[in-house]
ZAVEXLO-921156 format. One record per residue (C-alpha): residue number from 1; x, y, z; chain; residue in three letters. Coordinates in Angstrom, 3 decimals, decimal comma. Layout:
N
+-----+----------+----------+----------+-------+------+
:  nr :        X :        Y :        Z : kette : rest :
+-----+----------+----------+----------+-------+------+
: NUM :        X :        Y :        Z :     A :  Ala :
...
+-----+----------+----------+----------+-------+------+
This chain:
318
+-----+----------+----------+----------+-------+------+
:  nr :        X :        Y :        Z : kette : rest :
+-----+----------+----------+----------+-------+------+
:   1 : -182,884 :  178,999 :   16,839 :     A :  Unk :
:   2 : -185,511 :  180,509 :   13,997 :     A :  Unk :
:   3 : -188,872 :  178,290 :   13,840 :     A :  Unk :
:   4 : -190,008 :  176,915 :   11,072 :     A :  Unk :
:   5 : -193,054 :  178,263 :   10,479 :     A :  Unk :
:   6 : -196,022 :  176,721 :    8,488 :     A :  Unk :
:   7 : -196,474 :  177,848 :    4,908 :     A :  Unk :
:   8 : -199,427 :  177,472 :    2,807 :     A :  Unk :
:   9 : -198,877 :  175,953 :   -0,351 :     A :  Unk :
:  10 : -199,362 :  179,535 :   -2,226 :     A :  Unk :
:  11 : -196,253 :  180,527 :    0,069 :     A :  Unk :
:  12 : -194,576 :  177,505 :   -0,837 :     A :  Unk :
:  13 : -195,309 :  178,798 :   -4,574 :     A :  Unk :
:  14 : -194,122 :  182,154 :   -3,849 :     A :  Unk :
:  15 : -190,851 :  181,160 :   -2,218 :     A :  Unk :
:  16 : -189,751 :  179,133 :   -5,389 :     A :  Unk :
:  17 : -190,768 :  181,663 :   -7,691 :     A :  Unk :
:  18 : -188,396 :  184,241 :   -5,202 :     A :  Unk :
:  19 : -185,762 :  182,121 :   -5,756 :     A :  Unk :
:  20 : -185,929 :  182,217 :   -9,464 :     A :  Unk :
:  21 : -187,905 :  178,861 :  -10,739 :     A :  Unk :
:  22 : -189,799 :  179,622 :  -13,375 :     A :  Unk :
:  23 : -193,937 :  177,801 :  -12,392 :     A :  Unk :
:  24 : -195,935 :  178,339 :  -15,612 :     A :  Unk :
:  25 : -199,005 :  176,227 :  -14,308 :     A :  Unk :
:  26 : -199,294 :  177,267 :  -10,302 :     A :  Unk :
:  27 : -202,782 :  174,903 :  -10,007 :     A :  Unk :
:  28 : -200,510 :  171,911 :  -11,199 :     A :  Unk :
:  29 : -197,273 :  172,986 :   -8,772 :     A :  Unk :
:  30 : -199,996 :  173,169 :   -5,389 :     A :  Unk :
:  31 : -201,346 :  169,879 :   -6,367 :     A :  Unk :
:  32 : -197,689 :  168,035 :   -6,548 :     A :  Unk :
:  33 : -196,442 :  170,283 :   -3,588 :     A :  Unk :
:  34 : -199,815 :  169,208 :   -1,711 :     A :  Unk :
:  35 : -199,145 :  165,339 :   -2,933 :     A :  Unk :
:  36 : -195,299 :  165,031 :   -2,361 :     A :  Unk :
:  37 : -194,484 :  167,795 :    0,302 :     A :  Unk :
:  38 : -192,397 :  170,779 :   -0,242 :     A :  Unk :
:  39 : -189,663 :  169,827 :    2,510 :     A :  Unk :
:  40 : -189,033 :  166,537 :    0,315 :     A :  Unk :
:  41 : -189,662 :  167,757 :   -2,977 :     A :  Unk :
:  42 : -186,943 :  170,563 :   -2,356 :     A :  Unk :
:  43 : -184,526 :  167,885 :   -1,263 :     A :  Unk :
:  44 : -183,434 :  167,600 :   -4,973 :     A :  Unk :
:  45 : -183,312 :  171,841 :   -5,371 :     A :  Unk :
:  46 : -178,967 :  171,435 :   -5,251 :     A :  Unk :
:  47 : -178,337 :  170,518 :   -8,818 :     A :  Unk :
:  48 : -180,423 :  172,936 :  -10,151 :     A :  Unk :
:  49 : -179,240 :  176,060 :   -8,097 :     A :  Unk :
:  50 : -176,482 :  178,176 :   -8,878 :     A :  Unk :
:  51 : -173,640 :  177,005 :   -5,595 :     A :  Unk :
:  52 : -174,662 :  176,266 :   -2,288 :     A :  Unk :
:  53 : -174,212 :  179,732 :   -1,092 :     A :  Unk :
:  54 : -176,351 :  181,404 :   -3,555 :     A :  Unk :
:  55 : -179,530 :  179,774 :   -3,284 :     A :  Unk :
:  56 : -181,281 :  180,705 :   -5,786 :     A :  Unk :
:  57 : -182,412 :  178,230 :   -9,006 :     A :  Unk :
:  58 : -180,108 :  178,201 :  -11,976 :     A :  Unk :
:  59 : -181,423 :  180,438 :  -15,254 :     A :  Unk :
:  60 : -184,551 :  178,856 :  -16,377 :     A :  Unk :
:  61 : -185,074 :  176,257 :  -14,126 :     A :  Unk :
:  62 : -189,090 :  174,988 :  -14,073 :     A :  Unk :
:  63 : -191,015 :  173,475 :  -11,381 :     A :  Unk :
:  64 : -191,444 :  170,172 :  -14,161 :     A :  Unk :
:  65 : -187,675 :  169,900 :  -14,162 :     A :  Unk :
:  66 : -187,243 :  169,616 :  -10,116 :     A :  Unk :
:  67 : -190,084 :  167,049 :  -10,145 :     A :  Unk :
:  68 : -188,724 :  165,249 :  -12,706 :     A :  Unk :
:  69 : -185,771 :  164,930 :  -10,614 :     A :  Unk :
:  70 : -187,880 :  163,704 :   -7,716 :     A :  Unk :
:  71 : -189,612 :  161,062 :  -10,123 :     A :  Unk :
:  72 : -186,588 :  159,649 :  -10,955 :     A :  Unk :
:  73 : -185,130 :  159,193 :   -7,393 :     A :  Unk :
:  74 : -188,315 :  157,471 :   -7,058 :     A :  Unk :
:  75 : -188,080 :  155,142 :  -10,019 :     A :  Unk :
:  76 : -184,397 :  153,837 :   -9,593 :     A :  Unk :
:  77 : -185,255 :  153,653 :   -5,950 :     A :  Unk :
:  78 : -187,932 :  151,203 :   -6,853 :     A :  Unk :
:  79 : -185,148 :  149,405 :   -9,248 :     A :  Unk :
:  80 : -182,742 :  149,304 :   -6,577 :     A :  Unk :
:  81 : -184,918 :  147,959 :   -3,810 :     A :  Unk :
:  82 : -186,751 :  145,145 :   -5,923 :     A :  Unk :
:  83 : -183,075 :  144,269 :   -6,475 :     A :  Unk :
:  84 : -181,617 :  144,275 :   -3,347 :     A :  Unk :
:  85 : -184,463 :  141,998 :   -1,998 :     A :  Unk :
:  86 : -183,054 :  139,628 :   -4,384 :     A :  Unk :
:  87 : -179,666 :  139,879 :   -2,967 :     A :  Unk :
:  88 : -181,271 :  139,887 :    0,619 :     A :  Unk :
:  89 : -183,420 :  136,560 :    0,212 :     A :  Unk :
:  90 : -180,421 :  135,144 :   -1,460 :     A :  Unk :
:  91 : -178,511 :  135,825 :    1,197 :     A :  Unk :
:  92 : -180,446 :  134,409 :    3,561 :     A :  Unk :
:  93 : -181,093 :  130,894 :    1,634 :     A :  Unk :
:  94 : -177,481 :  130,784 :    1,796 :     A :  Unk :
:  95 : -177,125 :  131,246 :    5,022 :     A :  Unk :
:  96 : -179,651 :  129,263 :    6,408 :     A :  Unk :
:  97 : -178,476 :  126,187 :    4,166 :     A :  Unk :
:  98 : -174,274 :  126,603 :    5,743 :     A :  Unk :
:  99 : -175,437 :  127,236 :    9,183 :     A :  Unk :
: 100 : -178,222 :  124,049 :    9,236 :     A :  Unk :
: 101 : -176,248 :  121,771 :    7,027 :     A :  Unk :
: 102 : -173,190 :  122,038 :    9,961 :     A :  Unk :
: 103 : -175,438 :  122,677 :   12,894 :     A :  Unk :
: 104 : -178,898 :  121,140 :   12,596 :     A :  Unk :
: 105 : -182,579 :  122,626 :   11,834 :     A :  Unk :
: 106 : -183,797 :  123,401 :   15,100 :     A :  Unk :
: 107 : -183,238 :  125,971 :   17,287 :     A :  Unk :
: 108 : -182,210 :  124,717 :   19,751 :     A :  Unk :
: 109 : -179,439 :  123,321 :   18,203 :     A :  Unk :
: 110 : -177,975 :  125,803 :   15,329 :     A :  Unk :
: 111 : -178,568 :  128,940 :   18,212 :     A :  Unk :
: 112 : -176,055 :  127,147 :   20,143 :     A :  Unk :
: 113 : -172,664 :  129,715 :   21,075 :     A :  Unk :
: 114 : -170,455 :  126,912 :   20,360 :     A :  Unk :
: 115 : -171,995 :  127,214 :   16,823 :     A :  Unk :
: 116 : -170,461 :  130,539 :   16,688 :     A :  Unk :
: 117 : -166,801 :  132,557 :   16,307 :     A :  Unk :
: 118 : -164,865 :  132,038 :   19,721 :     A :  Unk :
: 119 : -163,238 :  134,922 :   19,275 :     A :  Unk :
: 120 : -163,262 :  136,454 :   22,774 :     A :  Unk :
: 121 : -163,747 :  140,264 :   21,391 :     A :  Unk :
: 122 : -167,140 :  139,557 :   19,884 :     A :  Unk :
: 123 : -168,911 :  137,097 :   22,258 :     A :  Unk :
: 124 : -171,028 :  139,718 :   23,691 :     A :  Unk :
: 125 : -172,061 :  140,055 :   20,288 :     A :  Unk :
: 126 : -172,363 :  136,635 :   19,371 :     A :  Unk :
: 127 : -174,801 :  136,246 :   23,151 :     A :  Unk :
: 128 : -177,049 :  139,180 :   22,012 :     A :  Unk :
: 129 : -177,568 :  138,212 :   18,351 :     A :  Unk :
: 130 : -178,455 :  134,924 :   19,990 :     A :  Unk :
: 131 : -180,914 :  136,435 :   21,750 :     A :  Unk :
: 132 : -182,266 :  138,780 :   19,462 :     A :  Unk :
: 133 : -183,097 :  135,582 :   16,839 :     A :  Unk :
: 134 : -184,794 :  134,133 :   19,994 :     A :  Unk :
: 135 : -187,119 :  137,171 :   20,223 :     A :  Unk :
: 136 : -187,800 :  136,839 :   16,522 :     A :  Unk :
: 137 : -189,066 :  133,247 :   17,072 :     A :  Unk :
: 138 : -191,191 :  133,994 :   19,936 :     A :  Unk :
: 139 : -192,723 :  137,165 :   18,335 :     A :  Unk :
: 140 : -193,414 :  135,334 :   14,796 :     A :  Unk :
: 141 : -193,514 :  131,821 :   16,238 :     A :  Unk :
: 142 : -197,432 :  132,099 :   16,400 :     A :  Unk :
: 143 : -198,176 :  135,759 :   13,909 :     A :  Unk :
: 144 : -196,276 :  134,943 :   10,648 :     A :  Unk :
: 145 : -197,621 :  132,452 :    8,751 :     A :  Unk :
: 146 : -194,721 :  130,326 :    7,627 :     A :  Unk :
: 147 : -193,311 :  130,517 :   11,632 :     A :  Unk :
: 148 : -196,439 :  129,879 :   13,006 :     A :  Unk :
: 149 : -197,123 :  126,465 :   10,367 :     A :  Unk :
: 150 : -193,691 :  124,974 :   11,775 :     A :  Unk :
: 151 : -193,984 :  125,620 :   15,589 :     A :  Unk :
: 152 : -197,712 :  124,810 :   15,425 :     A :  Unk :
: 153 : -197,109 :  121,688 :   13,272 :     A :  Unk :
: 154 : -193,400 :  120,409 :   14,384 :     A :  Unk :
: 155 : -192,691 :  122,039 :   17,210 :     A :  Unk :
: 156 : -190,119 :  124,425 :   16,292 :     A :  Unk :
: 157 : -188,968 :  126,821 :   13,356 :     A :  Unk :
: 158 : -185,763 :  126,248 :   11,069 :     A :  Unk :
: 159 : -183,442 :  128,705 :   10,401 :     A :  Unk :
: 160 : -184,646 :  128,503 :    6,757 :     A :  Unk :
: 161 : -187,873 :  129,635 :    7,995 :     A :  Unk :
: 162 : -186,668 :  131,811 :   10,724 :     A :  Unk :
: 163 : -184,237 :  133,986 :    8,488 :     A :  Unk :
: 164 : -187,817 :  134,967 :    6,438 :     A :  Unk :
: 165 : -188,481 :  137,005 :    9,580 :     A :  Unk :
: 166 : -184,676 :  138,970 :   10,089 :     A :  Unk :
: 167 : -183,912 :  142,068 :    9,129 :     A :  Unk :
: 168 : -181,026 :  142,623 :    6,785 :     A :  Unk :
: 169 : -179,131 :  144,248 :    9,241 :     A :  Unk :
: 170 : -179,416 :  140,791 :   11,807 :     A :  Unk :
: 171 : -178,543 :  138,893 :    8,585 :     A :  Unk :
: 172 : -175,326 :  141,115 :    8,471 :     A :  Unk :
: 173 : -174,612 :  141,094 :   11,902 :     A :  Unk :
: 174 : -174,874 :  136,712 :   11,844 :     A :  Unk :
: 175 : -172,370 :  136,686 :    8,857 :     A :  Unk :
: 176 : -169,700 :  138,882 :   11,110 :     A :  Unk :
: 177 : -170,293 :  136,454 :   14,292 :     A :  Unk :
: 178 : -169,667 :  132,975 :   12,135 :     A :  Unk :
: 179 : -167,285 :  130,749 :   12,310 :     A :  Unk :
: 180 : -164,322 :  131,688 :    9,978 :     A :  Unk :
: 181 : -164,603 :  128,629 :    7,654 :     A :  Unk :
: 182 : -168,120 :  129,312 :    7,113 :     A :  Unk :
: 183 : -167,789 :  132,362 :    6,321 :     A :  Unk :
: 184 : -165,249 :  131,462 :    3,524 :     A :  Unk :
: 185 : -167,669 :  128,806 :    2,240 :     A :  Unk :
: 186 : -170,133 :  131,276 :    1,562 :     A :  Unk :
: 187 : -167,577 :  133,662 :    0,137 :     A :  Unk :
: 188 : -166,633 :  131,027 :   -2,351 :     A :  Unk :
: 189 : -170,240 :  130,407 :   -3,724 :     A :  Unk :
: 190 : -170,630 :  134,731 :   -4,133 :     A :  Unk :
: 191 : -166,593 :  134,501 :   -5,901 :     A :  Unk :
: 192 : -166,020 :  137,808 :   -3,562 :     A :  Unk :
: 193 : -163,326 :  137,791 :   -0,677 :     A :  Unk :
: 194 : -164,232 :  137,642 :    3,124 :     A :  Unk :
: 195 : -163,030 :  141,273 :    3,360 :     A :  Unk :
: 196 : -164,682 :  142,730 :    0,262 :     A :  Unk :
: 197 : -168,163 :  140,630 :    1,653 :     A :  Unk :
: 198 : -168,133 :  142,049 :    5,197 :     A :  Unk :
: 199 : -167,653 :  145,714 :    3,390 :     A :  Unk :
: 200 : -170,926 :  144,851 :    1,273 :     A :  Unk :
: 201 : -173,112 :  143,474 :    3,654 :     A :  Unk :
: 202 : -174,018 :  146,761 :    5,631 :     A :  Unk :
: 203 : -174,139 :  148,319 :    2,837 :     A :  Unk :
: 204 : -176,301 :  146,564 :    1,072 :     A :  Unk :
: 205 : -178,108 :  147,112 :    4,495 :     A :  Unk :
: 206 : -177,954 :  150,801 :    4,707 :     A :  Unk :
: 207 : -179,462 :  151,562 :    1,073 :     A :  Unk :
: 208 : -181,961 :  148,555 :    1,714 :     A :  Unk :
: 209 : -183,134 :  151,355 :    4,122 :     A :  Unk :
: 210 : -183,074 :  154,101 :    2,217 :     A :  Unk :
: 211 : -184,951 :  152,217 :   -0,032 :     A :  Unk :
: 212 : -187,738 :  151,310 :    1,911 :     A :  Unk :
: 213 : -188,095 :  154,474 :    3,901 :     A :  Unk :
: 214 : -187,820 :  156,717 :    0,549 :     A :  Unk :
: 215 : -184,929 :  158,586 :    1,279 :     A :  Unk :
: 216 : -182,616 :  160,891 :   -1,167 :     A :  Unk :
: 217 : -180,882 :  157,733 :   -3,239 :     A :  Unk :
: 218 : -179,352 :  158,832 :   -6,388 :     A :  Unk :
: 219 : -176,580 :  161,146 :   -3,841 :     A :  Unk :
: 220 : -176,594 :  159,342 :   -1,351 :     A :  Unk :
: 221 : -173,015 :  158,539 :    0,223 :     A :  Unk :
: 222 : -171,658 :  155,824 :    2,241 :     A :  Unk :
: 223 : -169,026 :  156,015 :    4,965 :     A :  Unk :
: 224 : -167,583 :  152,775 :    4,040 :     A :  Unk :
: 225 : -165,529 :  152,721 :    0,994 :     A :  Unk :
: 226 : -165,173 :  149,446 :   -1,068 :     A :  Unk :
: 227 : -162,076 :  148,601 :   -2,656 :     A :  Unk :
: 228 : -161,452 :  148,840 :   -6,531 :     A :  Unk :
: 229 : -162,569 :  145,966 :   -8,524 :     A :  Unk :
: 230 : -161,708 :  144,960 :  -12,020 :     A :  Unk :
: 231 : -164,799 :  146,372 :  -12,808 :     A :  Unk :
: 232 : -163,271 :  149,333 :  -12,048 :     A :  Unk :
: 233 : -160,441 :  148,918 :  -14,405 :     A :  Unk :
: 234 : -162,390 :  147,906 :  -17,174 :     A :  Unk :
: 235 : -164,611 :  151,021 :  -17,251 :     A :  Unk :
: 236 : -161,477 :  152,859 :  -17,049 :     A :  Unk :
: 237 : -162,691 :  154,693 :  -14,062 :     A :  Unk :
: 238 : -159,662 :  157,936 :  -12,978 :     A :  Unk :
: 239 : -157,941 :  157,708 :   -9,856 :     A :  Unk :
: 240 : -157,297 :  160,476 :   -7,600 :     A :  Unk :
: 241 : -154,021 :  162,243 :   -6,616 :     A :  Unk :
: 242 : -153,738 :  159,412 :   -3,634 :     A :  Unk :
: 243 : -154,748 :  156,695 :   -5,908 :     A :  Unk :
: 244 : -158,052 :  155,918 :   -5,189 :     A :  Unk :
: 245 : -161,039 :  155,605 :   -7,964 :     A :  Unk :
: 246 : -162,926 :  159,035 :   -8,043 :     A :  Unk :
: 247 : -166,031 :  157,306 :   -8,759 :     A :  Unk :
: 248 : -167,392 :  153,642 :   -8,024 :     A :  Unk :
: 249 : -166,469 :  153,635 :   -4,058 :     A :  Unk :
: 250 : -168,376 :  155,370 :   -1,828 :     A :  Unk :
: 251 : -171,479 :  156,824 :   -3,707 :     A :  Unk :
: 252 : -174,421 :  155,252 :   -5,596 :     A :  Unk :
: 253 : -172,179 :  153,864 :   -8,738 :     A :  Unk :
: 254 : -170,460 :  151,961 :   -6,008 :     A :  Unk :
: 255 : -173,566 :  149,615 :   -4,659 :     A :  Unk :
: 256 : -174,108 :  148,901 :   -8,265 :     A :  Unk :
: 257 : -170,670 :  147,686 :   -8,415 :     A :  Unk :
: 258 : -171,380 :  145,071 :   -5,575 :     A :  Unk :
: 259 : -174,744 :  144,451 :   -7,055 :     A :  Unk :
: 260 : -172,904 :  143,282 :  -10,267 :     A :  Unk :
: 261 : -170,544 :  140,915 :   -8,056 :     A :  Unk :
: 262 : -174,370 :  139,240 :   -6,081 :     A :  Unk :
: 263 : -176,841 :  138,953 :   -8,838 :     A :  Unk :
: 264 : -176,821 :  136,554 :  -11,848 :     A :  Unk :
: 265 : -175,628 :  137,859 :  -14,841 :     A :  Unk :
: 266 : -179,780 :  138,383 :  -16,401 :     A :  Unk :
: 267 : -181,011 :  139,791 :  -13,253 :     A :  Unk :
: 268 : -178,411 :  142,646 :  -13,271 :     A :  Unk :
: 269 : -178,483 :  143,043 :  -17,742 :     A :  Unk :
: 270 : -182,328 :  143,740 :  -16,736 :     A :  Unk :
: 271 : -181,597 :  145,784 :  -13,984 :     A :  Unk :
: 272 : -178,960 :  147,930 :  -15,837 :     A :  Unk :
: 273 : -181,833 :  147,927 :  -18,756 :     A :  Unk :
: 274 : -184,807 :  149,756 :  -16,216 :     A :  Unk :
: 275 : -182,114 :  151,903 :  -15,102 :     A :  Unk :
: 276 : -180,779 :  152,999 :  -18,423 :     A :  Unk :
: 277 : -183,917 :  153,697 :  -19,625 :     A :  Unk :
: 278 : -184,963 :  156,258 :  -16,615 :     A :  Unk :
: 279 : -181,896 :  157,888 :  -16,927 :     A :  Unk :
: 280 : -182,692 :  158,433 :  -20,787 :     A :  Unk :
: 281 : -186,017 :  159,692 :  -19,684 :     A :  Unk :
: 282 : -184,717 :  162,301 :  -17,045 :     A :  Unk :
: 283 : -181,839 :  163,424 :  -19,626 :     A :  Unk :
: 284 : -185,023 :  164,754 :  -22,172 :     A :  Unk :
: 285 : -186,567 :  166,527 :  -19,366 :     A :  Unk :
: 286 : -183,515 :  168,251 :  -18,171 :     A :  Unk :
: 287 : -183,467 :  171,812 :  -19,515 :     A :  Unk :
: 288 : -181,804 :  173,602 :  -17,640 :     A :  Unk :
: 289 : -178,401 :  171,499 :  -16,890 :     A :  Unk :
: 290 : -177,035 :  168,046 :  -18,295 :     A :  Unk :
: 291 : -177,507 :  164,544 :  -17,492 :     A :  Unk :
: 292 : -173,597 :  164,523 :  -16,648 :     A :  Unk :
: 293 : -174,544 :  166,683 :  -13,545 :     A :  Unk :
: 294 : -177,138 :  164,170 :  -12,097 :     A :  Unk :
: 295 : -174,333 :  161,196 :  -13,417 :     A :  Unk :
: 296 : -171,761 :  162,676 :  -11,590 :     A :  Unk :
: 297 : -173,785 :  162,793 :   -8,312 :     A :  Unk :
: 298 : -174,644 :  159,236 :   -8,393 :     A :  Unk :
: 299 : -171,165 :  158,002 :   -9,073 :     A :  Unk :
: 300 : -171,672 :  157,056 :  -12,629 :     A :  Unk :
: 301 : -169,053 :  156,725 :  -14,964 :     A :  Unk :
: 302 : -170,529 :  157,774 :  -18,882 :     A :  Unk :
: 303 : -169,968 :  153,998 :  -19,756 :     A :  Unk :
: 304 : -171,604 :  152,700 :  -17,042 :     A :  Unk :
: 305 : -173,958 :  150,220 :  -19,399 :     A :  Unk :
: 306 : -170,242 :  148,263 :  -20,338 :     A :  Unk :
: 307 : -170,999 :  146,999 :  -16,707 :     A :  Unk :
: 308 : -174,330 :  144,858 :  -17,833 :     A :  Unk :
: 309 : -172,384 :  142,952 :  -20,959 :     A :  Unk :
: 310 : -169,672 :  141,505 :  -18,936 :     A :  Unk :
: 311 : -169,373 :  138,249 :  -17,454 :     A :  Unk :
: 312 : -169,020 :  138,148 :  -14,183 :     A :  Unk :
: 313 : -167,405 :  134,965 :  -12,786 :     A :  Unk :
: 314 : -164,550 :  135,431 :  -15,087 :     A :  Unk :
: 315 : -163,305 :  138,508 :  -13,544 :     A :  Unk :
: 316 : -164,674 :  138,922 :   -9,949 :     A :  Unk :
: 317 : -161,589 :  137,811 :   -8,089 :     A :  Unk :
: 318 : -158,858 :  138,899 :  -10,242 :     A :  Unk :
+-----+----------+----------+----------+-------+------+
């Protein structure tokens, strides 16, 4: 195995310029490369380079133009994650209101087993999720504020409270171990079938992730695939060969699919809005390809704004 050695940044300079990107203003390209890093900054290098075997940078390509690209992962990242904590405290509410409405508002009684699915497959599961909510309460029950008010004033901590302190992923994992007519209940309120639901929830998980830990978004694929919507239809998305939508199901195009199906109608209209309007910006600094390229990477059909002007409780289960 070849080590990766250390560069300095006017390596890093001279590397890019070897493979063909045009740096006009070196002093400004150090200070970004110094600021951003040139291992993460050359993440978004693919679109702008002639194939994956020939590595070099497409004719005419400028340091501004892969930065841009880098700003803009940045910016709908930001969109995407200010959303998705929507979705994710949603969530929760709604969980925490099925769960103590049925089961009661302390822990002792709603973290009962009994409370949970009886199917025999996932009661290890349904034991260790038990526990793992237990840990939560006695790590938080005394550090975060809105824990540490209940137990310290009443003794113990609703799940209302409690589910403040869960990741998204535990929040998943407690939808999959309900009870099979809860689970339907809160179906009903989102409009979105049981199966279609337990597809989104880890997703929603997984790019909740990527958002927070600033990973690669606007390529990013999932290994779960949803299933097509009407939403799909509408926009007039292709199929394949085998009959499954080309776009809209496993890639970036696809979460804002199931974004469109969990937020209200404004919050996604303004959502669609900030992300139209970065994607506008990106398009005039492009030079060197088209906006199509990056739009085709993310999953996103050329009418993808359609999806903000239509109503969604209409259409979601048909």
């Amino acid at each position: 195995m070849i080590d990766k050695k250390f560069k300095n940044l006017e390596e890093q300079i001279e590397i890019l310029k070897y493979k063909g990107m045009t740096i006009t203003d070196e002093e400004y390209a150090k200070k970004i490369l110094l600021r951003e890093n040139y291992f993460f900054l050359s993440g978004y290098r693919y679109p702008l380079m002639r194939s994956m075997t020939d590595k070099h940078f497409l004719p005419g390509v400028t340091f501004e133009e892969l930065y841009s690209l880098f700003l803009f992962d940045r910016e709908i990242r930001n969109i995407f994650f200010k959303n998705l904590l929507i979705i994710e405290n949603n969530l929760k509410s709604i969980f925490s209101y099925q769960l103590s409405k049925k089961y009661g508002y302390k822990e002792k009684t709603y973290l009962k087993s009994r409370n949970f699915t009886k199917d025999k497959n996932k009661q290890k599961q349904v034991n260790d999720l038990i526990k793992k909510m237990k840990r939560q309460i006695r790590i938080n029950g005394s550090q975060h504020s809105a824990t540490a008010h209940y137990m310290s004033n009443y003794g113990y901590i609703p799940l209302w409270i409690l589910v403040k302190v869960l990741s998204f992923g535990i929040v998943g994992e407690l939808f999959s171990i309900m009870k099979y007519d809860d689970q339907i209940s809160i179906c009903k309120m989102y409009n979105i079938s049981l199966e279609d639901f337990s597809t989104y929830l880890p997703i929603l998980s997984n790019y909740r992730n990527l958002c927070a830990h600033e990973d690669i978004l606007y390529e990013n694929k999932t290994q779960k695939h949803i299933k097509g919507t009407f939403y799909h239809q509408i926009l007039n998305i292709k199929k394949s060969d085998e009959g499954e939508y080309v776009k809209g199901i496993n890639d970036l195009f696809a979460l804002v699919i199931i974004m469109k199906r969990m937020l209200s109608y404004d919050e996604f209209k303004n959502m669609s809005l900030e992300l139209d309007k970065k994607i506008e910006n990106l398009s005039y600094n492009l030079h060197s390809i088209k906006i199509e390229n990056i739009l085709d990477r993310m999953g996103f059909p050329s009418n993808y704004m359609q999806l903000a002007n239509i109503e969604r409780s209409s259409i979601d289960e048909k």
